[in-house]
SEVO-254027 format. One record per residue (C-alpha): residue number from 1; residue in three letters; x, y, z. Coordinates in steps of 0.1 Angstrom, whole numbers. Layout:
BEGIN
 seq type  east north    up
 NUM  Ala     X     Y     Z
...
This chain:
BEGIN
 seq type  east north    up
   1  Unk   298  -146  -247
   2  Unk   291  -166  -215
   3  Unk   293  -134  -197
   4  Unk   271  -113  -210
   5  Unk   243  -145  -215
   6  Unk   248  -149  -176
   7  Unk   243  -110  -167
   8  Unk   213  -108  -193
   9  Unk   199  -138  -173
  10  Unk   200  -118  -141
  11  Unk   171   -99  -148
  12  Unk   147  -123  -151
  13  Unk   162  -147  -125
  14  Unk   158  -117  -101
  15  Unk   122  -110  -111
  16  Unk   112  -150  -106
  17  Unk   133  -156   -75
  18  Unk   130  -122   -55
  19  Unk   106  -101   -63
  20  Unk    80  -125   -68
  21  Unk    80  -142   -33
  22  Unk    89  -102   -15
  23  Unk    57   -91   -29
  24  Unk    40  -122   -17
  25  Unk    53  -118    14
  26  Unk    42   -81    16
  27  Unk    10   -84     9
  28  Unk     5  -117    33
  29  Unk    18   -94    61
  30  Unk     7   -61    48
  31  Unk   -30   -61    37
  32  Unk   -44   -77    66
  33  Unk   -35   -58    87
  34  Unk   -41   -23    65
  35  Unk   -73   -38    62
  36  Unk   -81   -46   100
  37  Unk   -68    -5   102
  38  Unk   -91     6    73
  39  Unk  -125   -13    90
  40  Unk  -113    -5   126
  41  Unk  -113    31   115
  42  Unk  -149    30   102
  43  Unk  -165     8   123
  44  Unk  -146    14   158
  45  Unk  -139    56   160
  46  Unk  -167    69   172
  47  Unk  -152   102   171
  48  Unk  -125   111   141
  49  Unk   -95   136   153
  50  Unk   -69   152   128
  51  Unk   -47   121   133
  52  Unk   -73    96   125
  53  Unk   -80   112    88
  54  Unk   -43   116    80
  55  Unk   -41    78    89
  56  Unk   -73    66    79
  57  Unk   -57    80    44
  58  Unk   -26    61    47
  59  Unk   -40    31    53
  60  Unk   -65    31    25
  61  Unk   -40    40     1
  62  Unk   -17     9    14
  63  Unk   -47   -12    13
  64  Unk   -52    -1   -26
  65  Unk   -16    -7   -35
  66  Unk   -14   -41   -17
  67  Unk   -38   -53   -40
  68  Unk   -12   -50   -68
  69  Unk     6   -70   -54
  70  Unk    -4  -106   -61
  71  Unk   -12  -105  -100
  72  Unk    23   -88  -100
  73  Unk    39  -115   -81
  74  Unk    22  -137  -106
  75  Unk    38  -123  -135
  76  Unk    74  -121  -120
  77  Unk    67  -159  -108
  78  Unk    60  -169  -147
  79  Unk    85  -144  -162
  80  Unk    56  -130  -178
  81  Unk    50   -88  -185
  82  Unk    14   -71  -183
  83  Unk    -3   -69  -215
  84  Unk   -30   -49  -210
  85  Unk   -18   -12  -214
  86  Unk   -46     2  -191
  87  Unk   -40   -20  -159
  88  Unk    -2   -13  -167
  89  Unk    -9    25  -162
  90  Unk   -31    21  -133
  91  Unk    -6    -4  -114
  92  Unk    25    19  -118
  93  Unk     2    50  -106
  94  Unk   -11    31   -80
  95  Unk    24    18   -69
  96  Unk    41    55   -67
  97  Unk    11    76   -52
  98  Unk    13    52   -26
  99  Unk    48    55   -26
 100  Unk    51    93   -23
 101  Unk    14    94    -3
 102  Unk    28    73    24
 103  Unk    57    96    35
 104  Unk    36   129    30
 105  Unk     8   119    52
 106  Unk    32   104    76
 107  Unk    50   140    79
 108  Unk    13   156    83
 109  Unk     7   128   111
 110  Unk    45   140   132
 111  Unk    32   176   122
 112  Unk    -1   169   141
 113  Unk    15   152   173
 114  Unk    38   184   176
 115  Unk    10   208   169
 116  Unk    -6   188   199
 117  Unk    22   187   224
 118  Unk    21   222   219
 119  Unk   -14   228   221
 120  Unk   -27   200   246
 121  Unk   -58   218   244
 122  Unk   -65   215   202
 123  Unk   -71   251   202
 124  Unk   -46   254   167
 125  Unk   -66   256   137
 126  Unk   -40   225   123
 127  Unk   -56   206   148
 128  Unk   -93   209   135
 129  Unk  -110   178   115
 130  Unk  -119   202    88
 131  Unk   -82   215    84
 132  Unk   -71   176    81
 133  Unk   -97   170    54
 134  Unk   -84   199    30
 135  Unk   -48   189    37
 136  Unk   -56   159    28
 137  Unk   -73   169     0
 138  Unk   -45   190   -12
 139  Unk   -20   160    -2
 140  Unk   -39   137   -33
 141  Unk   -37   163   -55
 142  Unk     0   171   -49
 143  Unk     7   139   -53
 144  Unk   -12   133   -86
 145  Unk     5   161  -101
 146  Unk    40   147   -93
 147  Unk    31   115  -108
 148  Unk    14   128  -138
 149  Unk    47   133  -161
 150  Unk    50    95  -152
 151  Unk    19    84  -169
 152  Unk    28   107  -198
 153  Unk    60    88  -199
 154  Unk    43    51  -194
 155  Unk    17    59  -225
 156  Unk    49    68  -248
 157  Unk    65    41  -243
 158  Unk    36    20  -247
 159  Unk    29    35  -281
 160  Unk    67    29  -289
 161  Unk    66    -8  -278
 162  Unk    35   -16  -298
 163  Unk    12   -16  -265
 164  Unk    31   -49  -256
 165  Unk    53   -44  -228
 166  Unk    51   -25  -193
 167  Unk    81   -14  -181
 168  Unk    92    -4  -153
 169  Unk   101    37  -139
 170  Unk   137    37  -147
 171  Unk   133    18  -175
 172  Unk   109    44  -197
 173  Unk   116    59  -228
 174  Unk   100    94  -241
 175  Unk    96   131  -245
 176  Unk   100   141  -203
 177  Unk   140   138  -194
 178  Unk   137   111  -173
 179  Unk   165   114  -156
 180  Unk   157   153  -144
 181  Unk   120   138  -140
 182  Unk   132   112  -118
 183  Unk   158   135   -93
 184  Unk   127   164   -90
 185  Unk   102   137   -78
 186  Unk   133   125   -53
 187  Unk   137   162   -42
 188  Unk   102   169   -36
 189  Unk    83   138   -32
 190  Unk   112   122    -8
 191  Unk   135   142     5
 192  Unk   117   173    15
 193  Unk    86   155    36
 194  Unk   121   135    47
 195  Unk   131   169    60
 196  Unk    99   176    77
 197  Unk    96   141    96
 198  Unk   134   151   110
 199  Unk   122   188   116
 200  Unk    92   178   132
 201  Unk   111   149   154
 202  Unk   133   177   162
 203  Unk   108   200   175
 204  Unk    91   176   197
 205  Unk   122   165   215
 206  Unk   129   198   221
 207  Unk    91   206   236
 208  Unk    97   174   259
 209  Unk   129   186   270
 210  Unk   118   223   281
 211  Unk    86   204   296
 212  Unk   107   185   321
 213  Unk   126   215   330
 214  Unk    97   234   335
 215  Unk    76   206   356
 216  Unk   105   190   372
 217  Unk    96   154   359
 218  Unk    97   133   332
 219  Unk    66   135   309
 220  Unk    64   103   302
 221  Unk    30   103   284
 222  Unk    45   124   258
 223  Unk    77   102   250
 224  Unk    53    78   226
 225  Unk    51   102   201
 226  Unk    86   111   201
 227  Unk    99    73   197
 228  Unk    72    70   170
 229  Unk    83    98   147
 230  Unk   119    93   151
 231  Unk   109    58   141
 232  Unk    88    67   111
 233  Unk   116    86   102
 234  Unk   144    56   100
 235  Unk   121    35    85
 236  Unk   118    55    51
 237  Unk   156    65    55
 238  Unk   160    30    54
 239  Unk   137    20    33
 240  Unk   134    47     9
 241  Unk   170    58     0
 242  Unk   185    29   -19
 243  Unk   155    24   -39
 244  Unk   159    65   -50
 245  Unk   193    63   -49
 246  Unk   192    32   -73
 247  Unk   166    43   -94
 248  Unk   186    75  -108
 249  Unk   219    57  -111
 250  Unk   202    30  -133
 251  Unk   185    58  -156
 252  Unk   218    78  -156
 253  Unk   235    43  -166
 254  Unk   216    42  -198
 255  Unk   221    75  -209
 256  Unk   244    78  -239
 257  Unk   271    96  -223
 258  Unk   279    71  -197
 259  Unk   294    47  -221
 260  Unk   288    17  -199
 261  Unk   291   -18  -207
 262  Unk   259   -42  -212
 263  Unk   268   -63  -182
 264  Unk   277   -32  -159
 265  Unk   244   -16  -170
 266  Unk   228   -50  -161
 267  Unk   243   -49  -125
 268  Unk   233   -18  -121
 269  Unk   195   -31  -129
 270  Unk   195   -59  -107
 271  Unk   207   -40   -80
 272  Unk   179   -15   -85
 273  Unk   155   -44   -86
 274  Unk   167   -53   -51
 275  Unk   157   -19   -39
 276  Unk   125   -20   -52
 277  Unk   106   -46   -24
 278  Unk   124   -26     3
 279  Unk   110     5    -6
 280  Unk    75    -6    -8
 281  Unk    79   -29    27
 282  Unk    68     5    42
 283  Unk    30    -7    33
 284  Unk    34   -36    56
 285  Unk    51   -19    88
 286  Unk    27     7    87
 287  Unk    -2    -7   105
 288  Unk    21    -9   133
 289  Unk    25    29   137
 290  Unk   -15    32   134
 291  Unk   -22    17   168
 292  Unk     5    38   185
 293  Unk    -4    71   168
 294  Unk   -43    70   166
 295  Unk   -59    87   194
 296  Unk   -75    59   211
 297  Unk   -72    38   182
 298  Unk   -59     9   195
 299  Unk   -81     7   227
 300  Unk  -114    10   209
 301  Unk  -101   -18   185
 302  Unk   -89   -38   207
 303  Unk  -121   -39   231
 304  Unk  -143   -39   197
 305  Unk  -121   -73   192
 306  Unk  -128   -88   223
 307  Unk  -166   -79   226
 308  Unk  -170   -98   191
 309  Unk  -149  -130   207
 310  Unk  -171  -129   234
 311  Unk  -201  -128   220
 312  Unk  -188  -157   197
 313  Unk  -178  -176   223
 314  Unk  -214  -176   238
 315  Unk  -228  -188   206
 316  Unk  -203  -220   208
């Protein structure tokens, strides 16, 4: 009996102690600076490239998800669950579309700095501004439809809990298998951009290389891209795979057939709940890569930053 009371406890221990203060953490560090990105965009680029929109995307859709982030801290702080069905749906579909947004525009952001070490000149049609706006277009879209079976899921449960409780992904309960639901929206809304962040990373260090035969010296000013896309890349291999990895083993635990014991199954939980700030850190690292990929991102913010302290400091 003292057992299982303990592992029960786990939960909600993990929910006040962890995932409360990660979240608060995240969006301390995280929607400042997605902010700064989001105004620097608008108010600093004079000129917008196909980079800048796939970006500019990311970083708006990071800004909207870190503002989830504090009343949900709040609950987890006061062991509390939201009550209101509507902001429930709307949180969870904000959380994954940024989720699954995040990697796909970051794949169309390592497609666009091969396309451009390939074609210095921006004479591909990939390369246009109206090209990025349809992709990115499309890229919304994609997602949406990848999360709808989600909020089918979310309002079924709901009905079945009386409109009282939001639960979490792995947690659901309805007509959609959720465990085939949950392994097709790791196939395609994970590991295949994965894929095409490697591919891409691939194809670039492989330009560089036949560049330096070819001119005889290192091309130094085409090495950033490289180290950023192969970074990119680690970062949601690291971030992203135990949280996806987790997230199916804790619905396959609950299925009928595994015939697993209430404490196991609550182990299991936990450890998916551990996963869960990890995967979503990638909203707070990501205004790092926006000042290293942005064509002349960082230089016009950065001067924009000084010429308002200066004029500040005259007014002193």
């Amino acid at each position: 009996m003292a057992t299982n009371l303990n592992c029960t406890e786990l939960v909600g221990m993990l929910g006040r102690y962890y995932l409360s203060p990660a979240y608060s953490i995240e969006f301390c560090i995280g929607f400042p600076g997605n902010l700064l990105a989001v105004l620097g965009y608008i108010f600093c680029l004079p000129e917008w490239q196909s980079c800048n929109i796939y970006l500019f995307n990311l970083a708006v859709s990071n800004l909207i998800f870190q503002c989830t982030l504090p009343h949900l801290s709040y609950l987890y702080a006061n062991n509390q669950s939201e009550t209101r069905p509507f902001a429930c749906v709307i949180n969870r579909y904000v959380q994954h579309v940024n989720l699954y947004s995040s990697i796909l525009f970051m794949a169309w952001v390592s497609m666009d700095r091969f396309l451009l070490i390939k074609y210095p000149s921006r004479n591909h049609y990939l390369l246009r501004v109206q090209t990025a706006l349809i992709v990115t277009g499309l890229s919304w879209l994609a997602v949406s439809v990848e999360i709808a079976p989600l909020i089918i899921l979310m309002i079924q449960d709901l009905q079945s809990e009386n409109w009282s409780r939001c639960k979490d992904f792995a947690s659901l309960e309805g007509d959609v298998n959720l465990l085939g639901y949950s392994m097709g929206l790791t196939l395609t809304g994970y590991i295949l951009p994965l894929l095409a962040l490697c591919g891409f990373s691939q194809q670039i260090a492989h330009l560089l290389q036949i560049q330096e035969k070819s001119l005889q010296r290192r091309t130094t000013s085409y090495k950033g891209p490289l180290r950023v896309v192969a970074t990119t890349t680690a970062m949601f291999l690291f971030l992203y795979t135990p949280y996806h990895v987790l997230r199916n083993v804790r619905i396959a635990s609950r299925q009928p057939w595994a015939g697993m014991e209430l404490c196991t199954r609550t182990y299991i939980e936990g450890l998916y709940i551990l996963s869960r700030p990890l995967a979503f850190l990638h909203s707070a690292i990501n205004p790092v890569f926006y000042f290293f990929m942005g064509d002349k991102f960082r230089e016009l913010l950065v001067a924009k930053l000084r010429k308002l302290v200066g004029f500040k400091s005259l007014d002193l």
